[in-house]
C-alpha positions as CSV (number, residue, x, y, z in Angstrom):
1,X,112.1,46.3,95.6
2,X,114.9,45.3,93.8
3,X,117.5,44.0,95.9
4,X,120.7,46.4,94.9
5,X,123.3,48.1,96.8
6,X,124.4,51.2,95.7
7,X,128.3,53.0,96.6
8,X,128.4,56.5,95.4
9,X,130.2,59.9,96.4
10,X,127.4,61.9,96.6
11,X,123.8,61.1,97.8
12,X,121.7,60.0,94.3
13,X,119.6,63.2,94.6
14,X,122.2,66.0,94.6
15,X,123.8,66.7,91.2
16,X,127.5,66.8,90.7
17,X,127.9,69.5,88.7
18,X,129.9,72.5,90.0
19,X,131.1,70.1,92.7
20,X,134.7,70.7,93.7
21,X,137.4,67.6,94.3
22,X,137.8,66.8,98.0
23,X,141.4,66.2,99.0
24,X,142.5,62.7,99.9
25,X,142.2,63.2,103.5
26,X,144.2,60.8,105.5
27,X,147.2,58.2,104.4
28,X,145.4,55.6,103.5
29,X,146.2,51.5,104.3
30,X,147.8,50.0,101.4
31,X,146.6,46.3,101.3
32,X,147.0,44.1,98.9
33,X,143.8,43.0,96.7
34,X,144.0,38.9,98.3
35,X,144.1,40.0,101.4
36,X,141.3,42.4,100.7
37,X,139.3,39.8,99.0
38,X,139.4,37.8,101.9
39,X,138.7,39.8,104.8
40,X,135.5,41.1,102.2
41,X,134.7,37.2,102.1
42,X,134.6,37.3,105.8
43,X,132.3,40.1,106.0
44,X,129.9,38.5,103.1
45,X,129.8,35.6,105.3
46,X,128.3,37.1,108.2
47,X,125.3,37.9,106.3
48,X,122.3,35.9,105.8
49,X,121.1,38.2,103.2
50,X,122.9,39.5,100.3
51,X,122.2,41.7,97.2
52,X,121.6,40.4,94.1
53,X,123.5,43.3,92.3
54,X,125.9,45.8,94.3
55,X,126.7,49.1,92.2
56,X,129.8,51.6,92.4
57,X,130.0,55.0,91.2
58,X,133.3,55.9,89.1
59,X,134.1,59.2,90.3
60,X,135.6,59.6,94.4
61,X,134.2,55.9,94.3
62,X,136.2,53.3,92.9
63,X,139.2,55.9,91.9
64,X,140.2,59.5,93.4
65,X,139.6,61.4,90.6
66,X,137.0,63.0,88.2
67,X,137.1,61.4,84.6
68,X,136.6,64.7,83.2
69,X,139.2,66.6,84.4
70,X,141.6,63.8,83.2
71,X,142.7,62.9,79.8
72,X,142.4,59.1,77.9
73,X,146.0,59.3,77.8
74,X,146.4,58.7,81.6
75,X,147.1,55.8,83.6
76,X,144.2,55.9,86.3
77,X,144.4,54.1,90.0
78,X,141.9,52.9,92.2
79,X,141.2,53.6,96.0
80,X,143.0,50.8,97.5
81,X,140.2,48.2,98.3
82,X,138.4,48.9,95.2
83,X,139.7,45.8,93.4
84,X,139.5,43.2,96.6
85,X,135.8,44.1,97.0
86,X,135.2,43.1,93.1
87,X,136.6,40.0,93.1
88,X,135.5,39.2,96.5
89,X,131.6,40.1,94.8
90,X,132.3,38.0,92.1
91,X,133.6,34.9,93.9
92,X,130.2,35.0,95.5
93,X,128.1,35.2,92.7
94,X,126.9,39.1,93.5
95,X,127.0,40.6,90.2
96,X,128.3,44.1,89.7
97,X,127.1,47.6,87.7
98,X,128.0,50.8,87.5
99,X,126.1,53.6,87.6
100,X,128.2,57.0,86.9
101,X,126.7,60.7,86.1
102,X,130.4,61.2,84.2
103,X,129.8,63.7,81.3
104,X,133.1,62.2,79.7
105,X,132.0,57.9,79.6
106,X,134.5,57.0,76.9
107,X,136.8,58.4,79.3
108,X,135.3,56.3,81.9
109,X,135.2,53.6,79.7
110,X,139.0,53.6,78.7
111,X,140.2,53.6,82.5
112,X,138.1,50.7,83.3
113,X,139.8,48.8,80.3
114,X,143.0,50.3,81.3
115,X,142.7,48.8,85.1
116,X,141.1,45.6,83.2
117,X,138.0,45.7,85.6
118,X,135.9,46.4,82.8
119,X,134.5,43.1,82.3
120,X,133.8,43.0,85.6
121,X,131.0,45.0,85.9
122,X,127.6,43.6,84.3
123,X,126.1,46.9,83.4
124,X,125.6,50.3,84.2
125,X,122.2,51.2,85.3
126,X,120.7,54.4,87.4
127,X,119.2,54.9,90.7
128,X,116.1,51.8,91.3
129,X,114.8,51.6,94.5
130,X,118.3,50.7,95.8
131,X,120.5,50.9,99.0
132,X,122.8,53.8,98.7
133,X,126.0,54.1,100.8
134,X,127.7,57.8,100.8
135,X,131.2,57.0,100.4
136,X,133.7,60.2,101.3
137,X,137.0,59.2,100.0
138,X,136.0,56.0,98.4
139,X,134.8,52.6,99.1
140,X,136.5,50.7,101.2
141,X,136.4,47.6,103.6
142,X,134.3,49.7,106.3
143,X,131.6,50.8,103.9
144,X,131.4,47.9,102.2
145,X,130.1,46.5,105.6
146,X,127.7,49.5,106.5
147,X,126.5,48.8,102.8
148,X,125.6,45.1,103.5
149,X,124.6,46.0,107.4
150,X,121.8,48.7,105.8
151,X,121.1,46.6,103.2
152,X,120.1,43.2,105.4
153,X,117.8,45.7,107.7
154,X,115.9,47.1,104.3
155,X,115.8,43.4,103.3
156,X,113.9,42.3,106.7
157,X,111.9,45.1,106.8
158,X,110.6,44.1,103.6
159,X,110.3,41.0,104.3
160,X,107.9,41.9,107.3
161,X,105.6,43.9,104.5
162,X,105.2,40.9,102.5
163,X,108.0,41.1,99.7
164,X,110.2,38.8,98.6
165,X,113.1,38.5,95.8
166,X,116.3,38.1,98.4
167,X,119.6,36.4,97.7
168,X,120.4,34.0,100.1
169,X,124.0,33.9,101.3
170,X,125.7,31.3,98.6
C-alpha cells in the first residue's frame, strides 16, 4: 500500500452528483495561517509515522463552495486552516495532491492560482489504496489529526503483515 492520506467531503465511493451544499454550520475559529502552521507542526511531531503524500479534495474541503456553481470571475476563500495545514505539510517534506471529481477543473484550476496554492500541490491523482478522512465542513486542525491517528494504525497494521514503504517522521 501506498502510504497516502486522503481529505475529502464525501466518502470516495459515493458520487457527488445531485449532492446539495451543506450550510456552514457553526462560526468557525479564525486563526491565522502561522499559528496554524505551527500547532499542525506540533501534531506532525507526535507521529512516528507519516504519509508520504496527503491529498485534499477541492469542493467542502479546502474551500466552502462547489466550483461549478461559481464563476472564474470570482475571488474564492478557503476554510480557515486550509492554508496552515499546506505549508505546515510542506515544511516537512510531505508532498501534497489533489484529487477532485469537479466537472468544471479550469474553474478549479483558476481558484487555486487565484489563492496562489497552486504550486503547492504536486499532482492530482484518484483514489489508490489510501487513508480517507470524511471531512463535514472542511479540513481543519482536528481532522488533520484523526487523518494522521488512522493513518499511523493502517501503517502498523501493515507493518505486522510484512509491508514496508513508510515515511519516517523527518
Amino acid at each position: 500500500m501506498y502510504p497516502i492520506l486522503t481529505f475529502d467531503d464525501l466518502p470516495f465511493w459515493r458520487l457527488s452528483v445531485g449532492s446539495k451544499p451543506r450550510k456552514l454550520g457553526k462560526k468557525r475559529e479564525n486563526m491565522g495561517d502561522e499559528r496554524v502552521k505551527t500547532e499542525v507542526l506540533q501534531t506532525i511531531n507526535l507521529f512516528q509515522v507519516l504519509p508520504k503524500l496527503v491529498v485534499f479534495d477541492l469542493d467542502y474541503t479546502i474551500w466552502p463552495f462547489y466550483c461549478e456553481c461559481r464563476s472564474k470571475r470570482e475571488m474564492p476563500s478557503l476554510y480557515p486552516h486550509v492554508k496552515g495545514i499546506l505549508y505546515a505539510l510542506k515544511d516537512k517534506g510531505i508532498d501534497v495532491a489533489i484529487a477532485s471529481r469537479s466537472p468544471t477543473p479550469d474553474i478549479a484550476k483558476t481558484f487555486l492560482d487565484k489563492l496562489g496554492i497552486q504550486s503547492m500541490f504536486v499532482a492530482q491523482i484518484n483514489n489508490m489504496g489510501a487513508t480517507s478522512i470524511l471531512v463535514d465542513n472542511g479540513v481543519n486542525q482536528q481532522a488533520f489529526r484523526q487523518g494522521l491517528v488512522e493513518f499511523s494504525q493502517k501503517s502498523k497494521a501493515s507493518d505486522k503483515a510484512g509491508s514496508s514503504g513508510k515515511n519516517k517522521k523527518k
